[in-house]
TORDO-569622 format. One record per atom (N, C-alpha, C, O): x, y, z. Coordinates in steps of 0.1 Angstrom, whole numbers, plus 5000, padded with zeros to 4 digits. Layout:
residues N
XYZ;...
This chain:
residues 386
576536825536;575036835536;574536785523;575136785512;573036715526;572936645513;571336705508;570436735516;571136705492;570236805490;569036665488;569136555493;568036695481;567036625479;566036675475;566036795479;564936625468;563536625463;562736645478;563036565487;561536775482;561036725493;560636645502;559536625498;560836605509;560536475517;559036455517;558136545517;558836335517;557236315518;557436305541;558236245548;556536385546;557036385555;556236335569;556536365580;555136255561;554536235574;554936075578;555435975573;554436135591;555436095603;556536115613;556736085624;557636205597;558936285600;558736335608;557636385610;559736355617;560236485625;561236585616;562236535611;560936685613;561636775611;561936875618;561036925625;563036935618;563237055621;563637135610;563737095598;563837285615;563737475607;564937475614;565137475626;565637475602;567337605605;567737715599;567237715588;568437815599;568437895593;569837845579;570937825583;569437835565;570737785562;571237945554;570738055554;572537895546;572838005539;572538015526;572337915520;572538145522;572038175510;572438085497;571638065488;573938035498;574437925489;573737785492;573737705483;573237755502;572937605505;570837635498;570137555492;570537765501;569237785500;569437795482;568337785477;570437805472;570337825461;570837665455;570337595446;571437645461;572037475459;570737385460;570837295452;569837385465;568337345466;567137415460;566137345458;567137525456;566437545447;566537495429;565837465420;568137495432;568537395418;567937275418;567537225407;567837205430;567137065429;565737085421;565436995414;565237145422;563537175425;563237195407;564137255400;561937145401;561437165389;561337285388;561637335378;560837355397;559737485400;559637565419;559137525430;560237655413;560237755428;560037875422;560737905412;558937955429;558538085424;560238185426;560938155436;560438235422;561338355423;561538435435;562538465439;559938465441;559938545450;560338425465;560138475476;560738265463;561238255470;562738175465;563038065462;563538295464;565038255458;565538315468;564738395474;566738305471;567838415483;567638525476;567238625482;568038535458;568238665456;566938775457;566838905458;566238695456;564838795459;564838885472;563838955474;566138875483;566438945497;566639075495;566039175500;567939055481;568539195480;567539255470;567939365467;566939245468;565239325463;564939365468;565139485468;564039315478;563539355492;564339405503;564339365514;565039505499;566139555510;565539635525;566139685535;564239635521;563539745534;563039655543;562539705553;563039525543;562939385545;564239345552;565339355546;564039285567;565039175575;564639055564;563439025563;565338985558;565338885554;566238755564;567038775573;565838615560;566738495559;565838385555;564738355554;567338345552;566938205546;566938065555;567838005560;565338025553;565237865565;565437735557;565537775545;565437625558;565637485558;564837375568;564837365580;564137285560;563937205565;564637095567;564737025557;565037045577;565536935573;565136795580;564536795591;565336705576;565136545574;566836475585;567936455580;566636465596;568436465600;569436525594;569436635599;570336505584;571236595579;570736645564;571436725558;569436595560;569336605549;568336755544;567236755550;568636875535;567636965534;566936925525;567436885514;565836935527;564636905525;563636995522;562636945517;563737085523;562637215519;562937305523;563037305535;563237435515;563837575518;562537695517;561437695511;563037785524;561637935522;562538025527;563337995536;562638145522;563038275521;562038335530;560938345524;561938395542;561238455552;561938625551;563038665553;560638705546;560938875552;560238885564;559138845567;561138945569;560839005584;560139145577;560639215568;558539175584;558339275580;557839365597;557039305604;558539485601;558539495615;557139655618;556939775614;556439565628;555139665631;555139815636;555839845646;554439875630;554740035634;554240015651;553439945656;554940105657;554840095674;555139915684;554739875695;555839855676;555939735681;556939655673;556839545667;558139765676;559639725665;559739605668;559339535659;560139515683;560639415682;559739305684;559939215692;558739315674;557939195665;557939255649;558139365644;557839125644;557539135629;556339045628;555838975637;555839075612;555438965606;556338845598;556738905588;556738765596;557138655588;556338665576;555138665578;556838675564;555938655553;556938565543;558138595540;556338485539;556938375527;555838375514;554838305514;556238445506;555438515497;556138395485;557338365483;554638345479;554538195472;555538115481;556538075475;555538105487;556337975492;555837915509;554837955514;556537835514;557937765509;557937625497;557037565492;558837615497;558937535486;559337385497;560437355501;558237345499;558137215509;556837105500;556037135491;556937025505;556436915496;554636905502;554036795505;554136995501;552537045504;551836895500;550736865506;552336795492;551236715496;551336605503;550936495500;552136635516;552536545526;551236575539;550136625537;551636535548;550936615562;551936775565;553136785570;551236875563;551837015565;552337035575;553437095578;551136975585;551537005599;553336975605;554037035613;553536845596;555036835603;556236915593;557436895591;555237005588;556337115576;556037275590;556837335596;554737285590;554337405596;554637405611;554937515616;554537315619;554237315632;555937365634;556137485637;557437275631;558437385634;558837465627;560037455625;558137585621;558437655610;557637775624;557937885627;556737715627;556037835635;556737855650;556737965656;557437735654;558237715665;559137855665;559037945673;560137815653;561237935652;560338065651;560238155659;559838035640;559838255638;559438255651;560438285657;558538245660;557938315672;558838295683;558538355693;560438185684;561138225691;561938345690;562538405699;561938375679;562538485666;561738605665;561838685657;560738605676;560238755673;558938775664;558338885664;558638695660;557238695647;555738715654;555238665664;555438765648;553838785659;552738725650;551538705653;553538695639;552338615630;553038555614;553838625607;552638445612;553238395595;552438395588;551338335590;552938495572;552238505564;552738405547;553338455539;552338275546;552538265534;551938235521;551538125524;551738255514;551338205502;551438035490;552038035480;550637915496;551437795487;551537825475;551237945475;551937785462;552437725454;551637635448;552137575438;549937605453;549637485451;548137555444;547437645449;548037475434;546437495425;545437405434;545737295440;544337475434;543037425439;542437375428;542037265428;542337475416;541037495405;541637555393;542437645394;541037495380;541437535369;540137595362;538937575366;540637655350;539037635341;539937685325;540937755324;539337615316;539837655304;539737785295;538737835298;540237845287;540037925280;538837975273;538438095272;538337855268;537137805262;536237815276;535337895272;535937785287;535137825299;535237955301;534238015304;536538025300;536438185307;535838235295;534738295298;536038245281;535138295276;533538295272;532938395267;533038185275;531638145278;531538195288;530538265289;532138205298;531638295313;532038455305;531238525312;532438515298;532638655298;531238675288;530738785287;530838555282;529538605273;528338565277;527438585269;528038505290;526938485297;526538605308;526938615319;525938645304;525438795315;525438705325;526338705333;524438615327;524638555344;525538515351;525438505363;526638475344;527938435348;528638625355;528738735350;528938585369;530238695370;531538665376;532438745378;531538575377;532938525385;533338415377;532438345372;534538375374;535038235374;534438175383;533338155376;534138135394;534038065404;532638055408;532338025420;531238105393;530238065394;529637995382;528537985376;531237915379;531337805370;531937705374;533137705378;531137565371;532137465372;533637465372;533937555365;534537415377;535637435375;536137305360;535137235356;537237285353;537637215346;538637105353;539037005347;539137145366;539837035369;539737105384;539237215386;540037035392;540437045406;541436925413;541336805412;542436985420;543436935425;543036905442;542636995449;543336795445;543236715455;544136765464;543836805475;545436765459;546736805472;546136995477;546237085486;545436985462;545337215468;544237175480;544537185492;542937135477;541837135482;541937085495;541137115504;543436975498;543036925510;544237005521;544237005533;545237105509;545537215517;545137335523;545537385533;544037385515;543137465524;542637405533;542737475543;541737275534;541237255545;541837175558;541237105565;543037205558;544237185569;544737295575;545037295587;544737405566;544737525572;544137545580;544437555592;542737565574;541937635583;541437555593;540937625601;541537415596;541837315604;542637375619;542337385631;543737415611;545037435620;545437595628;546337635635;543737695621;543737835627;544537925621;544838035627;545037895606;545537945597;544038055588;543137995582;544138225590;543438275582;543338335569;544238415566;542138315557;542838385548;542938455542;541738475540;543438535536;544138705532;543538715519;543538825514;543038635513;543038645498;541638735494;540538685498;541538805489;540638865490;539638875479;540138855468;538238905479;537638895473;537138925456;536038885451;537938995453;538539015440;539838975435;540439005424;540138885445;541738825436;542838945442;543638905450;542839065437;543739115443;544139185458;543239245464;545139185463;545239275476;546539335477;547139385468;547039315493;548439415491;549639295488;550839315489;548939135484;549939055487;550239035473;550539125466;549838875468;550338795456;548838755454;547938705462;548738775438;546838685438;547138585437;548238535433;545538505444;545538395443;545338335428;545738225424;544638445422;544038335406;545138445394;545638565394;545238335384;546638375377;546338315363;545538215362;546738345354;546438255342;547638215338;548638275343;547738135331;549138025328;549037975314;547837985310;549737915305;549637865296;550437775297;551537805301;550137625296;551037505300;551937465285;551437435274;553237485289;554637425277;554537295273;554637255262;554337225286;555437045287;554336995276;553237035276;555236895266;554736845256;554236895243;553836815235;554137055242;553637095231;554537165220;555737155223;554237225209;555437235202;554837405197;553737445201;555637495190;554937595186;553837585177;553237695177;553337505170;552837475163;550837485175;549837545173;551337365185;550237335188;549737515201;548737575206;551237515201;550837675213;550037775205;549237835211;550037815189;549437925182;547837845181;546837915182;547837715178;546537675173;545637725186;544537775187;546537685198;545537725215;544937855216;544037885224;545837975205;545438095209;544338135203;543838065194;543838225206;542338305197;542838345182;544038335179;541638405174;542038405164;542938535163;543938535155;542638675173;542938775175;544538795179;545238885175;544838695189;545938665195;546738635182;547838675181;546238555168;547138455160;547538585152;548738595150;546438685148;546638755139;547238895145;547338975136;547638925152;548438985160;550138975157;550939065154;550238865158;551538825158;551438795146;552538845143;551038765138;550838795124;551438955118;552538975111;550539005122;550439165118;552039235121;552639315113;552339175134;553639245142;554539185130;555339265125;554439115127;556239045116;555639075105;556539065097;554439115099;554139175090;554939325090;555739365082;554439395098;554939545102;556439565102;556839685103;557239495101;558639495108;558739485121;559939515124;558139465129;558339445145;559439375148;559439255144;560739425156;561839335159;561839345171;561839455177;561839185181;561939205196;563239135196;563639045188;563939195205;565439135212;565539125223;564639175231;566639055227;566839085245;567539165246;568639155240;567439245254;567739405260;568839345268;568739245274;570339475267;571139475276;571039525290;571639625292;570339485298;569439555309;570639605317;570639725320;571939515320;572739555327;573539675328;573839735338;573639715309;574439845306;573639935307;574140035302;572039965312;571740035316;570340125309;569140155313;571240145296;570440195285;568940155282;567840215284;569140035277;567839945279;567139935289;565839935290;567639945294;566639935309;566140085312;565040095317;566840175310;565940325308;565040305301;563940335306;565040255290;564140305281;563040205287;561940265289;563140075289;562040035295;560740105301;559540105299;561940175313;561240215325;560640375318;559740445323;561240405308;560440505300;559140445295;558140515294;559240375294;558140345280;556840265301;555640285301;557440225308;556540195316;556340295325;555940235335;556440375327;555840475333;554840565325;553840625329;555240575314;554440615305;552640545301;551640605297;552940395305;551940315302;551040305319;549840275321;552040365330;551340385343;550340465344;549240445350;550840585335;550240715335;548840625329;547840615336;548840595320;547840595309;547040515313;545840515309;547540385325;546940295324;546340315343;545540225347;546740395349;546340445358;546740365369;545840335377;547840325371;548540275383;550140335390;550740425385;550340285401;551740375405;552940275404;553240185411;553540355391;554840275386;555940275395;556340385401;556540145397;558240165404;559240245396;559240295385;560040235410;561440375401;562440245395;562440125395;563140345391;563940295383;564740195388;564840075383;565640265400;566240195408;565840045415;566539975422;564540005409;564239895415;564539765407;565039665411;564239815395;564139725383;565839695384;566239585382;567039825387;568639765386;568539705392;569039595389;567739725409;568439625416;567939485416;568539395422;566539465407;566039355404;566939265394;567139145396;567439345384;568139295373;569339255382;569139135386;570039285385;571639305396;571539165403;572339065400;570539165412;570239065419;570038945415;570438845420;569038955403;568938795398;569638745389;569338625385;570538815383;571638805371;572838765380;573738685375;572838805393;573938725396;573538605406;574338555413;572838585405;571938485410;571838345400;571738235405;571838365385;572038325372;571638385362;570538425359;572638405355;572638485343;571238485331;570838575324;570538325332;569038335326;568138375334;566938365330;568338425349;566738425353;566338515351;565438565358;566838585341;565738745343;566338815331;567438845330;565338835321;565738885305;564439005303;563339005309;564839105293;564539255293;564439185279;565239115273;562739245273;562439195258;561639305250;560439325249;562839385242;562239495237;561539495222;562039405215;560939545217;560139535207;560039665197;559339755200;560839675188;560939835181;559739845168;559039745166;559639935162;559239945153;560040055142;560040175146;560640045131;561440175129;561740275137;561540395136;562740165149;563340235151;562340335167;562740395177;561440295164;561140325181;560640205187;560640105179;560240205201;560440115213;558840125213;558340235216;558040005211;556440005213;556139875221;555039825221;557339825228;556539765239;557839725246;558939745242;557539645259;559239585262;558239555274;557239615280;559139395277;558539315290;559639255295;560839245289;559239205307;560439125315;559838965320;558738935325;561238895315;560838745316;561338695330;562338745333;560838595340;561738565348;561438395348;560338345347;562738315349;562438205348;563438155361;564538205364;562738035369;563137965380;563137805377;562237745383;563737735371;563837605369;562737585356;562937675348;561737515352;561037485342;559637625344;558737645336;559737695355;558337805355;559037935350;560037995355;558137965337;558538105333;557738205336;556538175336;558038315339;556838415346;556938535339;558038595339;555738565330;555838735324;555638825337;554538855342;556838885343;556538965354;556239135355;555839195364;556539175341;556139325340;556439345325;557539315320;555039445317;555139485308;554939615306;554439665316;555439715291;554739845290;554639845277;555339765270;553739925271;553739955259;553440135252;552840225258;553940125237;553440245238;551840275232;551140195227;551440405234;550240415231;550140485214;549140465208;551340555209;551340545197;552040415193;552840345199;551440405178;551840265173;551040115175;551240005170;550440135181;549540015191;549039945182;548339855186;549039975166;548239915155;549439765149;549139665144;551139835156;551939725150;552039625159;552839535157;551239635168;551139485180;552339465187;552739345190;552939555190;554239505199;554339455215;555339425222;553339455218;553139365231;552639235223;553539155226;551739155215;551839035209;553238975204;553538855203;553839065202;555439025192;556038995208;556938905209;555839045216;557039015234;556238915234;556938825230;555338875235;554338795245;554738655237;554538545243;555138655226;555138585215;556938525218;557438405219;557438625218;558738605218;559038565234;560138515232;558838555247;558538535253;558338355258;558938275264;557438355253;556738185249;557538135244;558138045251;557938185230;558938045223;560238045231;560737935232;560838155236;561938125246;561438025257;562137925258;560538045263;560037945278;560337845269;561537805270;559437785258;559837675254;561037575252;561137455256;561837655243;562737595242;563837605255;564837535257;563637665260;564337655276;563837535285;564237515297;562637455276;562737335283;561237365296;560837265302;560537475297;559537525309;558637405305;558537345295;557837405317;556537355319;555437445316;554437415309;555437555320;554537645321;554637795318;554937865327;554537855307;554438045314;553038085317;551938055313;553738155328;552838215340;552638355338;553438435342;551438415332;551238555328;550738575340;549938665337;550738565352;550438615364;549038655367;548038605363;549338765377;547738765380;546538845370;546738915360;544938765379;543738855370;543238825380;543438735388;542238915378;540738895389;539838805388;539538765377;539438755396;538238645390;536738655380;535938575376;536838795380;535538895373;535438855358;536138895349;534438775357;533838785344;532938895340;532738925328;532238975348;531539085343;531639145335;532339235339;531439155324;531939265310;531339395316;531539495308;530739425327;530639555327;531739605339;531639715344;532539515343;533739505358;534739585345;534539565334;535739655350;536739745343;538239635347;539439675346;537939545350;539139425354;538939355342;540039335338;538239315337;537339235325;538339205316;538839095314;538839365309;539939365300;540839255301;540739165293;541939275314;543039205316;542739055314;543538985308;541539005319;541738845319;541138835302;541438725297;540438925293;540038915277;541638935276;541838865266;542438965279;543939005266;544738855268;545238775260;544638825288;545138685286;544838555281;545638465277;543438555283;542538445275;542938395265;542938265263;543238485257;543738485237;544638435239;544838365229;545838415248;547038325246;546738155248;547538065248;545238155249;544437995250;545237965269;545638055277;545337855272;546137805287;545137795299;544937675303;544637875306;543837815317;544337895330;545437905334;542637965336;542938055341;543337965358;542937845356;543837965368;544337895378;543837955387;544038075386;543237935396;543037945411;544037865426;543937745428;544837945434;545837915440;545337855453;544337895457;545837775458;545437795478;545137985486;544338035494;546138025475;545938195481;547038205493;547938125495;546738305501;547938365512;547338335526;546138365526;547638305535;547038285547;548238335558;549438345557;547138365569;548338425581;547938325593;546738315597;548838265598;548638235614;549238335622;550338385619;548438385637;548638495645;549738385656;549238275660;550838425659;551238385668;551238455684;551038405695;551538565681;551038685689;549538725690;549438855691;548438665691;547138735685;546838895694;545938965688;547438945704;546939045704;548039145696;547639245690;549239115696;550039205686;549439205673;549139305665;549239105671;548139055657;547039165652;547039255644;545939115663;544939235663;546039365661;546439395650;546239415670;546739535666;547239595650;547139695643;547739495650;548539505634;547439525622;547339615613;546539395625;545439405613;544739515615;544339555605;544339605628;543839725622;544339835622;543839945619;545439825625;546539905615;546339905599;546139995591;546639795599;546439775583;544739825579;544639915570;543639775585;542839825579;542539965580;541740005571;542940075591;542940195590;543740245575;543040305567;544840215572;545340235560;544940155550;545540115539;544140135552;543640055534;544239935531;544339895519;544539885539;545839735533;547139815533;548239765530;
């Protein structure tokens, strides 16, 4: 079997097979950039999840892979939803249709009562310098009642093929929901040196990391595997749950996250702790998939918070993406809310200061293949809140 760069595919006939988890990782090596959450190992994560892994292919050639969870409906075991969460990793600026039309074939011979995925693909950008003129204009409340700074052609003309094709979408009106957000901020690597990454940041951001190697702040990479480290992590982040008022995962998730993508490859997933004499004042986790680095979860503590030890990870963090060759770190999601009086506000002011450019995605969309199991399902979901 022979791997390859996505197929540009219109015209192609393709077909969806199910391949194996080695042929689905053998192709993700091809690839510059594939989100994480669609790797094989991301299955044994998701263990409450029917997983597999599909393939597209070109005659013998695979051509584009996606990691599908089976997610199965209360009172309607033998249907699922299909969810390909950021993915698949298919060459989106072809014609979709001959990526989507047999991708939808299978799951619903397979049981699916509807596919939910998320592209990979930017619509809209805006700079640093724009999000903060939107956070100091009272009239401004949204990113997205500002010009944008760039807009992408392949995103733009993927949403409107979607919804073309009876694809709906999930993404919701604050950016966040029960899935993946669509808007995200990023700081782009390719071509720059450390030099030009600190000048990008705010002055607050510079003097931070300043302050931290001033203080003695030492960040390392944590031996997550032997256990210890990784307690303490999930110490110091539950602690920051409490405080910060959300519901932290157990422990158990983070081993089996570490477990999973360590043997998956030994760089995709690093534990980055930050002491100060001797105690632990912040610690984050890196995940990297080919040239995309992703800050996927931080904590910090709330004593000490003067020695900057989340600027010292965030810092240390970066210059690793870099020299590992990334295009991009991806500090993940934010809301679209410029309101300084919105309590979301914060999060996109802390990522801002790393300078880079807040991103707006295609977002998540579901096609109903089932539509009355469908209905049923969605208000299911909306009786429970999402």
């Amino acid at each position: 079997m022979s791997y390859s760069e996505p197929a540009r595919a219109a015209g192609a006939s393709l077909t969806v097979e199910p391949i194996s988890a080695a042929e689905h990782l053998a192709f993700v090596r091809t690839q510059r950039s594939v989100s994480f959450l669609q790797t094989p190992a991301w299955a044994h994560v998701k263990t409450e999840w029917r997983s597999e892994s599909l393939g597209w292919f070109d005659g013998p050639r695979l051509v584009g892979a996606g990691l599908v969870l089976h997610r199965p409906v209360p009172r309607f075991d033998r249907f699922t939803l299909a969810y390909l969460a950021e993915g698949p990793a298919i060459d989106w600026s072809g014609e979709i249709s001959a990526w989507l039309d047999p991708l939808a074939s299978y799951l619903r011979a397979r049981g699916a009562f509807a596919i939910r995925l998320g592209p990979s693909v930017c619509t809209s950008t805006w700079t640093a310098a724009q999000v903060k003129q939107g956070i100091a204009d009272p009239g401004i409340k949204r990113l997205t009642d500002m010009p944008s700074h760039w807009d992408d052609p392949v995103g733009i003309r993927v949403t409107g093929r979607l919804r073309d094709a009876g694809w709906l979408p999930q993404s919701p009106e604050d950016g966040f929901g029960v899935g993946h957000p669509q808007f995200k901020y990023e700081v782009p690597l390719a071509g720059r040196t450390e030099e030009d990454l600190l000048r990008g940041m705010n002055q607050l951001w510079r003097r931070n990391i300043k302050k931290a190697a001033k203080e003695g702040v030492e960040v390392t990479v944590g031996e997550a595997m032997a256990g210890a480290d990784l307690k303490a992590f999930h110490y110091l982040y539950v602690h920051t749950a409490e405080r910060d008022r959300f519901t932290p995962r157990p422990l158990r998730y983070f081993e089996t996250m570490f477990a999973a993508l360590r043997a998956e490859d030994p760089e995709r997933i690093k534990l980055y702790l930050a002491h100060h004499q001797g105690d632990l004042v912040a610690a984050t986790i890196l995940v990297r998939v080919g040239a995309h680095a992703v800050y996927a979860y931080g904590a910090s503590a709330t004593e000490k918070r003067e020695v900057r030890g989340s600027n010292a990870c965030q810092w240390a963090m970066i210059r690793d993406s870099l020299a590992a060759g990334c295009d991009v770190y991806d500090l993940r999601g934010i809301t679209p809310t410029l309101d300084a009086d919105d309590a979301h506000v914060g999060l996109i002011r802390f990522k801002v200061g790393a300078g880079g450019q807040a991103v707006r995605y295609v977002g998540e969309w579901d096609l109903p293949l089932r539509p009355m199991v469908y209905r049923a399902f969605d208000l299911y979901m909306r009786r429970r809140g999402r």
